[in-house]
N, C-alpha and C positions, 0 to 999 in steps of 0.2 A: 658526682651527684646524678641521680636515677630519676630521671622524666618520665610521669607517667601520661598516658592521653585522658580528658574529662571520659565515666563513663560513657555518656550520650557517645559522644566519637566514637569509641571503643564499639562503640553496639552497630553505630552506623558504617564502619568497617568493616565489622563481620558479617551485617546484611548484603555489603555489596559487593563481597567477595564469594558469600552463599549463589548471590544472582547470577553473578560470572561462570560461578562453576554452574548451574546450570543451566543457562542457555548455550555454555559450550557442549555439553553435554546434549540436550534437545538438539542443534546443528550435525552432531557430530550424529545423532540418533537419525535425523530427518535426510542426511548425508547416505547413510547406511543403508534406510527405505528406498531412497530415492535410485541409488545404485544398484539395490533387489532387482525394483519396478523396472530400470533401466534394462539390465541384461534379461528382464523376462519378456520384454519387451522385445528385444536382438531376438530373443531364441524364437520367440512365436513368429516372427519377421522371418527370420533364415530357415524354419521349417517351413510355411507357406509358398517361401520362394524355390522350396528343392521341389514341391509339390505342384507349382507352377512351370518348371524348367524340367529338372530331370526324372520325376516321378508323377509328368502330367499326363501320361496312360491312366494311370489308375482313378485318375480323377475326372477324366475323358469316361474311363469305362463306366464311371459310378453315373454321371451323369446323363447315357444313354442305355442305363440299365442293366446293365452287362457283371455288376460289381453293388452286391447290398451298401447299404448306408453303415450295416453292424461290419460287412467285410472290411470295408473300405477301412473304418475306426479301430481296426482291430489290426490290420495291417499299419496305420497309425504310429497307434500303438507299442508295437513291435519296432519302428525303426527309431522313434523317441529312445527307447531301451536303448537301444543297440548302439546309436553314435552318440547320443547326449548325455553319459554316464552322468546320471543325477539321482537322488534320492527315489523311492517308488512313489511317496506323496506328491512331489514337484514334478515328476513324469504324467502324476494323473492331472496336476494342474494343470500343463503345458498342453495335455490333451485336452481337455475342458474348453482351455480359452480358440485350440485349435478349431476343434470342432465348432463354436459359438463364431468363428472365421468364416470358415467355410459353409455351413448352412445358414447362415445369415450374410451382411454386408460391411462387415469391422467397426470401423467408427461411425459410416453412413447408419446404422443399424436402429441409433434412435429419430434419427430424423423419418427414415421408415416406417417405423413404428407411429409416429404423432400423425393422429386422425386429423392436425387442421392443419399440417404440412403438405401443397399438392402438389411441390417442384422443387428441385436441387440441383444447385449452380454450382459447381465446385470450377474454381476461375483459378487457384492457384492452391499448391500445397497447403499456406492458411488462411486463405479466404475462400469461405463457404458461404453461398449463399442459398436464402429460402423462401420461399413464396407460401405465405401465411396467412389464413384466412385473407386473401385477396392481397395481402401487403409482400412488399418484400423488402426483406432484413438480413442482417448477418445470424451465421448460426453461432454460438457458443462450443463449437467444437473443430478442431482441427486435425489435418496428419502430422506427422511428426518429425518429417522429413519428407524435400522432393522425390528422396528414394523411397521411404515408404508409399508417397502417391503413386509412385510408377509403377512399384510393384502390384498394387491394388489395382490398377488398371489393367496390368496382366492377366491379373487373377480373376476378374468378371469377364473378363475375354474368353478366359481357358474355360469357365464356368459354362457359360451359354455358348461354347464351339463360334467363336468367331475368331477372325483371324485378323489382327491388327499388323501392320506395317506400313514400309513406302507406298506399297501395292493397296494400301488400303487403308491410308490415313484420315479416312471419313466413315464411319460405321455408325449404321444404326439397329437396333437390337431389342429382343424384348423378352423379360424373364416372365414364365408365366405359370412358375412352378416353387419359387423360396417361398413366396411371403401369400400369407393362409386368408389375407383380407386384400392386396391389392395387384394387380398386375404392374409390372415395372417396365417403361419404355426408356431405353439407355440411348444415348446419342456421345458419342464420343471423338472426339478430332485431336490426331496428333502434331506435337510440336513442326513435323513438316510440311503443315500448311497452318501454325500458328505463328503471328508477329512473335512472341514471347516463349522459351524453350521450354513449356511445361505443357500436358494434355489437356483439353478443355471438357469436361464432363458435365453433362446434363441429364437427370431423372425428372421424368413423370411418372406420378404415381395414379393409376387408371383403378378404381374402386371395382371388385369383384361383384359387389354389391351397390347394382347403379341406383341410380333414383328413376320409378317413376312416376306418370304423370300425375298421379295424386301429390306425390312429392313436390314436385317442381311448384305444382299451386300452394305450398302449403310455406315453399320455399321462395314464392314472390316470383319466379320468371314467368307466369303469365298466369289470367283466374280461370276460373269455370270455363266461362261464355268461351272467350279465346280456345281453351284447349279442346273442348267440344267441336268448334270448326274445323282445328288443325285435324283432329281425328279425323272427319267426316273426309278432310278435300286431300288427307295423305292419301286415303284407303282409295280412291277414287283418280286420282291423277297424280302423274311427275312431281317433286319437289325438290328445289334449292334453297338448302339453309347457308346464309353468309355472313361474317360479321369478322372481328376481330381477333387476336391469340388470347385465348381464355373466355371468350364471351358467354360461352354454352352450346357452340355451335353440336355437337360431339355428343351433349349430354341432352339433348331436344331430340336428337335423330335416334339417340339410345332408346329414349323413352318411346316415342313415336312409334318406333318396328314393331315393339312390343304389343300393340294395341293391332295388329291384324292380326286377320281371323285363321284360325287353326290348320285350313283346307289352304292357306294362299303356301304357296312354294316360295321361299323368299333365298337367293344367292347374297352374299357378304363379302363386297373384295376391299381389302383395307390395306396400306403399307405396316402401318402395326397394329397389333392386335386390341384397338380400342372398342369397339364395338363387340359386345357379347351376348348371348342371352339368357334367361334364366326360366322363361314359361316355353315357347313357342318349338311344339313339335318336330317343325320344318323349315330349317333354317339352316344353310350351310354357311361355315364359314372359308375364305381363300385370303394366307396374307403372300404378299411378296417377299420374295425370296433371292436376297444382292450375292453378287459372283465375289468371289473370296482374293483375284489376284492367278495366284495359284491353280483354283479352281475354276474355271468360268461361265459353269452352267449359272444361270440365274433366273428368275422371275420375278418380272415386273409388274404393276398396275395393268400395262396395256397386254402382256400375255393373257392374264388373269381374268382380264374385261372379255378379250377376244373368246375366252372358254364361258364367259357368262352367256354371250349372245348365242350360244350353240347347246346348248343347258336346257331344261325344259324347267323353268321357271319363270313364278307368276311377278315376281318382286324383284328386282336387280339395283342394289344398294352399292355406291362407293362410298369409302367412310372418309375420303378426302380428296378432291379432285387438283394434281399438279399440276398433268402435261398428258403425255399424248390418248391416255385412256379417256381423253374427255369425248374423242369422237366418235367411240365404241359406246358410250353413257350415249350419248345423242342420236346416233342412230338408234339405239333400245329404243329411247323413249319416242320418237320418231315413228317406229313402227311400230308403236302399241301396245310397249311392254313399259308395265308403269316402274320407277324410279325413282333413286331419292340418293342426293349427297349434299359433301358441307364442301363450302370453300372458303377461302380466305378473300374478303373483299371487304375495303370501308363504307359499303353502300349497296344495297340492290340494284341498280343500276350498272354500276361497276362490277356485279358478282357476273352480271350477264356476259357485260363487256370480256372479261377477264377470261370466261369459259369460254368463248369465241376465238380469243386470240389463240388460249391451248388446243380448240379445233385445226385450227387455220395450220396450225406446225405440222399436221401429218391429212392434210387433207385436201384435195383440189376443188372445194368449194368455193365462192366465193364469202367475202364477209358479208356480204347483206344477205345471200344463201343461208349461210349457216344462220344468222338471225332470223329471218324467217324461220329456220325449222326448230327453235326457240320458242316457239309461242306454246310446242308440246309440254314446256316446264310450267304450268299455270298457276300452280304455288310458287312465290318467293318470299321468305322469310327473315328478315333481318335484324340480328343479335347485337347485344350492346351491353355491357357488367351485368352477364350472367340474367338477361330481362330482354323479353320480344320485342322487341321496340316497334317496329312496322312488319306488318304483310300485305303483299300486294299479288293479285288478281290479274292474270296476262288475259287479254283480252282479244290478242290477238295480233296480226301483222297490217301496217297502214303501210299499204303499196303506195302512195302518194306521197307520205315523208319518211320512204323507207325506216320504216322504224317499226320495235314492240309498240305495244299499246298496253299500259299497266294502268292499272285502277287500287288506289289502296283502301282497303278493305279493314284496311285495324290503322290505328296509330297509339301510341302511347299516351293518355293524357298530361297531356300539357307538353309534349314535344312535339 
Protein backbone atom coordinates (compact mmCIF):
# COMPACT_ATOMS: atom_id res chain seq x y z
CA UNK A 1 0.00 0.00 0.00
CA UNK A 2 1.36 3.59 -1.45
CA UNK A 3 1.51 6.36 1.36
CA UNK A 4 1.01 9.48 0.14
CA UNK A 5 2.20 12.85 2.23
CA UNK A 6 -1.23 15.68 2.69
CA UNK A 7 -0.37 18.15 -0.15
CA UNK A 8 0.23 21.08 2.57
CA UNK A 9 3.36 18.71 3.73
CA UNK A 10 4.35 17.95 0.27
CA UNK A 11 4.63 21.96 -0.41
CA UNK A 12 6.19 22.43 2.96
CA UNK A 13 8.98 20.03 2.07
CA UNK A 14 9.92 21.42 -0.99
CA UNK A 15 10.01 25.06 0.55
CA UNK A 16 12.42 23.90 3.01
CA UNK A 17 14.55 21.94 1.08
CA UNK A 18 14.43 25.11 -1.78
CA UNK A 19 15.80 27.18 1.57
CA UNK A 20 18.48 24.67 2.15
CA UNK A 21 19.78 24.66 -1.02
CA UNK A 22 19.99 28.10 -0.98
CA UNK A 23 21.46 29.31 1.90
CA UNK A 24 24.03 26.57 1.16
CA UNK A 25 24.63 28.02 -1.88
CA UNK A 26 24.60 31.99 -0.46
CA UNK A 27 27.51 30.36 2.35
CA UNK A 28 29.12 28.69 -0.19
CA UNK A 29 28.95 32.03 -2.34
CA UNK A 30 29.78 34.42 0.68
CA UNK A 31 32.78 31.61 1.27
CA UNK A 32 34.20 32.25 -2.18
CA UNK A 33 33.95 36.32 -1.72
CA UNK A 34 35.29 36.07 1.47
CA UNK A 35 38.48 33.92 0.15
CA UNK A 36 38.74 36.53 -3.01
CA UNK A 37 38.79 39.51 -0.34
CA UNK A 38 41.20 37.24 1.79
CA UNK A 39 44.15 36.68 -0.59
CA UNK A 40 43.68 40.28 -2.12
CA UNK A 41 44.10 41.23 1.02
CA UNK A 42 47.64 38.71 1.49
CA UNK A 43 48.71 40.15 -1.87
CA UNK A 44 48.28 43.96 -1.18
CA UNK A 45 50.07 43.09 2.46
CA UNK A 46 53.19 41.13 0.81
CA UNK A 47 53.63 43.75 -1.81
CA UNK A 48 53.68 46.60 0.65
CA UNK A 49 55.96 44.69 2.72
CA UNK A 50 58.57 43.85 -0.32
CA UNK A 51 58.33 47.60 -0.74
CA UNK A 52 58.95 48.26 2.79
CA UNK A 53 62.03 45.70 3.22
CA UNK A 54 63.60 44.87 -0.06
CA UNK A 55 62.54 47.53 -2.57
CA UNK A 56 62.57 50.37 0.18
CA UNK A 57 65.08 52.56 -2.06
CA UNK A 58 62.59 53.20 -4.36
CA UNK A 59 60.23 54.34 -1.98
CA UNK A 60 63.06 56.25 0.02
CA UNK A 61 63.82 57.88 -3.51
CA UNK A 62 60.05 58.77 -4.29
CA UNK A 63 59.88 60.27 -1.00
CA UNK A 64 62.82 62.68 -1.27
CA UNK A 65 62.17 63.44 -4.67
CA UNK A 66 64.53 61.69 -6.49
CA UNK A 67 61.77 59.13 -8.20
CA UNK A 68 58.28 60.77 -9.82
CA UNK A 69 55.00 59.51 -8.20
CA UNK A 70 54.12 58.30 -12.14
CA UNK A 71 57.94 56.53 -12.00
CA UNK A 72 57.59 55.00 -8.87
CA UNK A 73 53.82 53.47 -10.09
CA UNK A 74 55.06 52.40 -13.02
CA UNK A 75 57.88 50.67 -11.61
CA UNK A 76 55.00 49.20 -9.52
CA UNK A 77 53.48 48.22 -11.97
CA UNK A 78 55.96 46.31 -13.71
CA UNK A 79 57.03 44.11 -10.71
CA UNK A 80 53.02 43.24 -9.85
CA UNK A 81 53.37 41.61 -13.67
CA UNK A 82 56.39 40.09 -13.15
CA UNK A 83 56.03 37.95 -9.76
CA UNK A 84 52.22 37.89 -9.14
CA UNK A 85 51.32 36.17 -12.57
CA UNK A 86 47.44 37.30 -12.38
CA UNK A 87 45.04 38.55 -14.88
CA UNK A 88 45.87 42.26 -16.35
CA UNK A 89 42.47 43.65 -14.58
CA UNK A 90 43.50 42.06 -10.96
CA UNK A 91 47.09 43.52 -11.60
CA UNK A 92 45.55 46.95 -12.22
CA UNK A 93 43.43 46.36 -9.06
CA UNK A 94 46.21 45.35 -6.76
CA UNK A 95 47.86 48.40 -8.16
CA UNK A 96 44.91 50.76 -7.23
CA UNK A 97 44.50 49.49 -3.73
CA UNK A 98 48.40 49.71 -3.70
CA UNK A 99 48.83 52.92 -4.66
CA UNK A 100 45.51 54.21 -2.27
CA UNK A 101 48.43 52.34 0.40
CA UNK A 102 50.99 54.21 0.00
CA UNK A 103 49.85 57.74 -0.77
CA UNK A 104 47.37 57.65 1.87
CA UNK A 105 47.34 55.76 5.35
CA UNK A 106 45.49 52.10 4.73
CA UNK A 107 42.85 51.68 7.15
CA UNK A 108 43.86 54.78 9.34
CA UNK A 109 42.74 56.69 5.96
CA UNK A 110 39.20 57.31 7.04
CA UNK A 111 39.79 58.32 10.36
CA UNK A 112 41.97 61.05 8.58
CA UNK A 113 39.95 61.99 6.47
CA UNK A 114 36.80 62.90 9.23
CA UNK A 115 37.01 66.64 9.85
CA UNK A 116 35.70 65.99 13.66
CA UNK A 117 38.29 63.26 14.29
CA UNK A 118 41.41 65.36 16.16
CA UNK A 119 43.55 62.15 17.57
CA UNK A 120 44.18 58.39 17.01
CA UNK A 121 45.03 55.97 19.65
CA UNK A 122 45.73 52.86 18.08
CA UNK A 123 46.53 50.75 21.59
CA UNK A 124 46.31 47.35 19.98
CA UNK A 125 45.87 45.57 16.62
CA UNK A 126 41.84 45.91 17.27
CA UNK A 127 41.47 48.44 19.48
CA UNK A 128 41.46 51.88 17.92
CA UNK A 129 40.84 54.66 19.62
CA UNK A 130 39.45 58.34 18.66
CA UNK A 131 39.12 61.65 20.07
CA UNK A 132 35.79 63.20 18.62
CA UNK A 133 34.42 66.36 18.79
CA UNK A 134 36.18 66.53 22.26
CA UNK A 135 34.91 62.80 23.37
CA UNK A 136 36.76 59.84 23.03
CA UNK A 137 35.52 56.58 21.63
CA UNK A 138 36.30 53.32 19.91
CA UNK A 139 36.76 53.53 16.09
CA UNK A 140 34.68 51.14 13.98
CA UNK A 141 37.65 49.96 12.21
CA UNK A 142 40.44 47.56 12.84
CA UNK A 143 43.84 45.76 11.37
CA UNK A 144 43.53 42.60 10.51
CA UNK A 145 46.20 41.11 12.09
CA UNK A 146 49.12 41.98 14.78
CA UNK A 147 51.24 41.35 11.59
CA UNK A 148 49.48 43.67 9.46
CA UNK A 149 49.73 46.39 12.46
CA UNK A 150 53.52 45.83 12.29
CA UNK A 151 53.83 46.02 8.97
CA UNK A 152 52.04 49.38 8.84
CA UNK A 153 54.22 50.66 11.42
CA UNK A 154 57.08 49.85 9.23
CA UNK A 155 55.62 51.48 6.40
CA UNK A 156 55.03 55.13 7.94
CA UNK A 157 58.46 54.78 9.17
CA UNK A 158 60.06 54.05 5.71
CA UNK A 159 57.36 56.76 4.60
CA UNK A 160 58.75 59.94 6.58
CA UNK A 161 62.67 58.32 6.83
CA UNK A 162 62.64 57.39 10.27
CA UNK A 163 64.32 54.76 11.77
CA UNK A 164 62.58 52.60 14.22
CA UNK A 165 64.34 49.92 16.40
CA UNK A 166 66.00 49.03 19.94
CA UNK A 167 68.11 52.16 19.22
CA UNK A 168 64.96 54.01 18.87
CA UNK A 169 62.14 52.62 20.32
CA UNK A 170 60.49 56.03 20.95
CA UNK A 171 59.88 58.31 17.94
CA UNK A 172 58.32 61.12 17.20
CA UNK A 173 57.58 62.31 13.74
CA UNK A 174 55.60 64.60 11.59
CA UNK A 175 54.10 64.12 7.99
CA UNK A 176 53.56 67.33 6.42
CA UNK A 177 53.25 66.31 2.99
CA UNK A 178 50.10 63.07 2.31
CA UNK A 179 47.20 64.80 3.54
CA UNK A 180 46.02 68.20 1.50
CA UNK A 181 43.87 69.47 4.74
CA UNK A 182 46.06 68.41 7.82
CA UNK A 183 49.48 68.02 9.18
CA UNK A 184 50.02 64.62 10.84
CA UNK A 185 52.16 64.51 14.12
CA UNK A 186 52.95 60.50 14.64
CA UNK A 187 54.43 59.40 18.06
CA UNK A 188 55.21 56.00 18.10
CA UNK A 189 56.70 53.46 20.80
CA UNK A 190 57.84 50.12 20.50
CA UNK A 191 57.04 46.84 22.09
CA UNK A 192 60.71 47.35 23.86
CA UNK A 193 59.53 49.66 26.18
CA UNK A 194 55.95 48.58 26.01
CA UNK A 195 54.23 46.34 29.16
CA UNK A 196 52.31 44.56 26.29
CA UNK A 197 54.17 43.03 22.88
CA UNK A 198 52.39 45.30 20.38
CA UNK A 199 53.59 49.06 19.05
CA UNK A 200 51.73 51.82 20.63
CA UNK A 201 50.56 54.55 18.01
CA UNK A 202 49.42 57.86 18.47
CA UNK A 203 48.08 60.68 15.56
CA UNK A 204 47.47 64.31 15.89
CA UNK A 205 46.03 65.65 13.34
CA UNK A 206 47.25 69.68 13.16
CA UNK A 207 44.56 71.65 10.74
CA UNK A 208 46.63 73.26 7.66
CA UNK A 209 43.96 75.58 7.88
CA UNK A 210 44.01 77.09 11.57
CA UNK A 211 41.48 79.21 13.13
CA UNK A 212 41.84 82.60 13.71
CA UNK A 213 40.98 85.00 16.12
CA UNK A 214 37.73 85.89 14.57
CA UNK A 215 37.22 82.20 14.67
CA UNK A 216 38.09 81.47 18.16
CA UNK A 217 35.17 84.24 19.18
CA UNK A 218 32.94 82.94 17.11
CA UNK A 219 34.13 79.49 18.42
CA UNK A 220 33.38 80.52 22.34
CA UNK A 221 37.26 80.46 23.53
CA UNK A 222 37.12 83.94 24.33
CA UNK A 223 34.86 87.43 23.07
CA UNK A 224 35.73 90.72 21.65
CA UNK A 225 36.71 92.68 24.65
CA UNK A 226 39.13 89.52 25.80
CA UNK A 227 40.78 89.11 22.29
CA UNK A 228 41.35 92.89 21.82
CA UNK A 229 43.66 92.86 25.01
CA UNK A 230 45.40 89.62 24.26
CA UNK A 231 46.29 91.49 20.82
CA UNK A 232 47.21 94.58 22.34
CA UNK A 233 49.60 92.97 25.55
CA UNK A 234 51.13 90.03 22.93
CA UNK A 235 52.35 92.73 20.48
CA UNK A 236 53.84 94.53 23.38
CA UNK A 237 55.24 92.16 25.94
CA UNK A 238 56.48 88.20 26.84
CA UNK A 239 53.75 85.68 26.94
CA UNK A 240 52.87 82.34 28.61
CA UNK A 241 50.01 80.44 27.56
CA UNK A 242 49.33 77.23 30.02
CA UNK A 243 46.69 74.85 30.57
CA UNK A 244 46.03 71.30 29.95
CA UNK A 245 46.37 68.40 26.96
CA UNK A 246 43.79 69.79 24.48
CA UNK A 247 42.79 73.00 26.14
CA UNK A 248 43.84 75.30 23.12
CA UNK A 249 46.94 76.20 24.36
CA UNK A 250 48.51 75.71 20.60
CA UNK A 251 45.51 77.03 18.88
CA UNK A 252 45.53 80.81 20.88
CA UNK A 253 49.37 81.17 20.24
CA UNK A 254 48.43 80.03 16.34
CA UNK A 255 46.02 82.74 16.19
CA UNK A 256 47.81 85.29 18.29
CA UNK A 257 51.24 85.35 15.92
CA UNK A 258 49.24 85.88 13.25
CA UNK A 259 48.03 89.30 14.34
CA UNK A 260 51.55 91.03 14.37
CA UNK A 261 52.54 93.42 12.15
CA UNK A 262 54.21 92.76 8.80
CA UNK A 263 57.64 94.62 9.69
CA UNK A 264 57.97 92.48 13.22
CA UNK A 265 60.73 89.61 12.28
CA UNK A 266 59.30 86.70 14.15
CA UNK A 267 61.58 83.14 14.70
CA UNK A 268 59.42 79.72 15.30
CA UNK A 269 61.17 76.90 17.28
CA UNK A 270 58.83 73.96 17.80
CA UNK A 271 59.48 70.09 18.51
CA UNK A 272 56.75 69.33 15.70
CA UNK A 273 55.49 71.07 13.32
CA UNK A 274 52.36 72.66 14.94
CA UNK A 275 52.61 76.08 14.50
CA UNK A 276 52.34 77.56 10.86
CA UNK A 277 51.36 80.45 8.96
CA UNK A 278 49.38 81.52 6.47
CA UNK A 279 49.47 85.59 6.19
CA UNK A 280 52.57 86.88 7.79
CA UNK A 281 55.66 87.76 5.39
CA UNK A 282 58.43 87.15 8.10
CA UNK A 283 58.33 84.48 9.86
CA UNK A 284 60.70 81.69 10.05
CA UNK A 285 60.10 78.43 11.09
CA UNK A 286 62.83 75.66 13.12
CA UNK A 287 61.58 72.16 14.17
CA UNK A 288 63.89 69.74 15.93
CA UNK A 289 65.40 67.31 14.68
CA UNK A 290 66.05 63.55 17.18
CA UNK A 291 69.38 61.34 16.24
CA UNK A 292 68.24 58.16 14.58
CA UNK A 293 70.51 55.49 16.81
CA UNK A 294 72.68 54.84 13.79
CA UNK A 295 73.04 58.28 13.06
CA UNK A 296 73.63 60.74 15.88
CA UNK A 297 73.58 64.21 14.56
CA UNK A 298 70.52 65.73 16.00
CA UNK A 299 68.71 68.89 17.07
CA UNK A 300 67.13 69.79 19.83
CA UNK A 301 64.76 72.72 21.25
CA UNK A 302 67.85 74.13 23.15
CA UNK A 303 70.21 74.01 19.94
CA UNK A 304 67.37 75.62 18.14
CA UNK A 305 66.72 78.31 20.97
CA UNK A 306 70.54 78.76 21.20
CA UNK A 307 70.35 79.86 17.11
CA UNK A 308 67.14 82.08 17.95
CA UNK A 309 69.19 84.28 20.50
CA UNK A 310 71.82 84.90 17.76
CA UNK A 311 69.19 85.63 14.90
CA UNK A 312 68.11 89.16 14.36
CA UNK A 313 64.79 88.79 15.26
CA UNK A 314 61.91 90.94 16.67
CA UNK A 315 59.56 87.85 17.97
CA UNK A 316 61.02 84.45 19.42
CA UNK A 317 58.33 81.96 19.75
CA UNK A 318 58.55 78.35 21.40
CA UNK A 319 55.63 76.27 20.52
CA UNK A 320 56.03 74.22 23.52
CA UNK A 321 58.39 74.66 26.48
CA UNK A 322 59.89 70.81 27.90
CA UNK A 323 63.21 71.24 29.38
CA UNK A 324 66.36 72.81 28.96
CA UNK A 325 65.34 75.45 26.05
CA UNK A 326 63.46 77.19 28.82
CA UNK A 327 66.55 79.16 29.85
CA UNK A 328 67.40 80.29 26.34
CA UNK A 329 63.22 81.56 26.29
CA UNK A 330 64.25 83.53 29.55
CA UNK A 331 67.05 85.01 28.87
CA UNK A 332 65.32 86.33 25.32
CA UNK A 333 62.80 87.64 27.19
CA UNK A 334 65.04 88.97 29.96
CA UNK A 335 66.94 90.98 27.67
CA UNK A 336 64.21 92.66 25.70
CA UNK A 337 63.41 90.52 23.03
CA UNK A 338 59.74 89.86 23.27
CA UNK A 339 58.28 86.06 23.51
CA UNK A 340 55.73 83.88 23.62
CA UNK A 341 55.16 79.93 24.46
CA UNK A 342 52.63 77.25 25.72
CA UNK A 343 53.29 74.98 28.38
CA UNK A 344 51.64 72.29 30.11
CA UNK A 345 50.62 73.31 33.69
CA UNK A 346 47.10 72.98 35.64
CA UNK A 347 47.25 76.50 36.83
CA UNK A 348 49.28 79.84 36.15
CA UNK A 349 50.89 79.78 39.01
CA UNK A 350 52.33 76.34 38.41
CA UNK A 351 52.95 77.35 34.65
CA UNK A 352 55.57 79.72 36.32
CA UNK A 353 56.59 77.31 38.83
CA UNK A 354 57.13 74.60 36.31
CA UNK A 355 59.35 76.95 33.71
CA UNK A 356 61.63 77.59 36.76
CA UNK A 357 62.22 74.17 37.61
CA UNK A 358 63.20 73.47 33.62
CA UNK A 359 65.57 76.69 34.04
CA UNK A 360 67.05 75.53 37.05
CA UNK A 361 68.35 71.92 35.06
CA UNK A 362 70.82 73.82 32.86
CA UNK A 363 71.45 76.89 34.78
CA UNK A 364 73.47 78.36 37.88
CA UNK A 365 70.82 80.71 38.95
CA UNK A 366 69.14 80.56 41.81
CA UNK A 367 65.33 79.71 42.15
CA UNK A 368 64.20 82.91 43.52
CA UNK A 369 66.82 84.37 40.69
CA UNK A 370 65.34 82.88 38.02
CA UNK A 371 61.81 84.09 39.50
CA UNK A 372 62.70 87.30 39.69
CA UNK A 373 63.59 87.49 36.03
CA UNK A 374 60.10 86.13 35.49
CA UNK A 375 58.25 89.04 35.94
CA UNK A 376 59.64 89.76 31.98
CA UNK A 377 56.60 87.28 31.24
CA UNK A 378 53.71 89.97 32.06
CA UNK A 379 51.06 88.11 30.22
CA UNK A 380 49.91 84.76 31.65
CA UNK A 381 47.22 83.10 30.17
CA UNK A 382 45.29 80.19 31.31
CA UNK A 383 43.41 77.58 29.20
CA UNK A 384 40.62 75.20 30.18
CA UNK A 385 38.17 72.96 27.36
CA UNK A 386 39.31 74.92 24.58
CA UNK A 387 38.12 78.57 26.72
CA UNK A 388 40.39 81.40 28.48
CA UNK A 389 39.61 80.92 31.55
CA UNK A 390 41.93 83.42 33.56
CA UNK A 391 44.71 86.11 32.51
CA UNK A 392 46.88 87.44 34.86
CA UNK A 393 48.86 90.70 34.86
CA UNK A 394 52.70 90.14 36.44
CA UNK A 395 53.17 92.93 38.17
CA UNK A 396 56.31 92.44 39.20
CA UNK A 397 58.88 91.04 41.92
CA UNK A 398 57.99 91.41 45.95
CA UNK A 399 61.52 91.36 47.33
CA UNK A 400 59.96 91.05 50.91
CA UNK A 401 57.91 87.57 50.11
CA UNK A 402 60.21 86.60 47.49
CA UNK A 403 57.68 86.07 45.11
CA UNK A 404 55.85 87.23 41.53
CA UNK A 405 53.10 89.68 42.10
CA UNK A 406 50.18 88.71 39.58
CA UNK A 407 47.12 90.60 39.45
CA UNK A 408 44.18 88.91 37.40
CA UNK A 409 42.90 90.91 34.91
CA UNK A 410 40.13 88.60 33.31
CA UNK A 411 38.35 85.69 34.94
CA UNK A 412 35.79 83.68 33.40
CA UNK A 413 32.32 84.57 34.75
CA UNK A 414 31.14 82.64 37.17
CA UNK A 415 34.64 80.72 37.82
Amino acid sequence: MRLFQPKSQNRHAVMEMQCTVFFDCAKKEGAKIKTEYDASESLLQTLVEEYTTRKQQSLMQMKKGQMSKETFLEEAAGYIAEYYHRSVEEDKVLLREFEEYIFGYSRLSPLIDDKNVSDIRVVSYNNIRVKKKGRRMAAAIAFASPKEYRQFIDYIATKNQVNISNLNAIQRFTDNESHPDYILRFTVSMPLVNTYDEPYLCIRKIPRVFPQIRDLIEQEMLDRGTAELLISRFRESSTLICGGNSSGKTTLLNALKETLPDDCAVLVAQQADELTTMFHPDMMFLHSLPGTGEQQVSYDLEHISIAGLTMDVDFFIIGEVKGAEAIYLLNAAYTGQICAATIHAPSAEKATSKLVDYCMAQSRYSRDELMKMLDCFKTVIFMEHYRVKEIFECKGWDETGKQLLYHKIYGRSGE
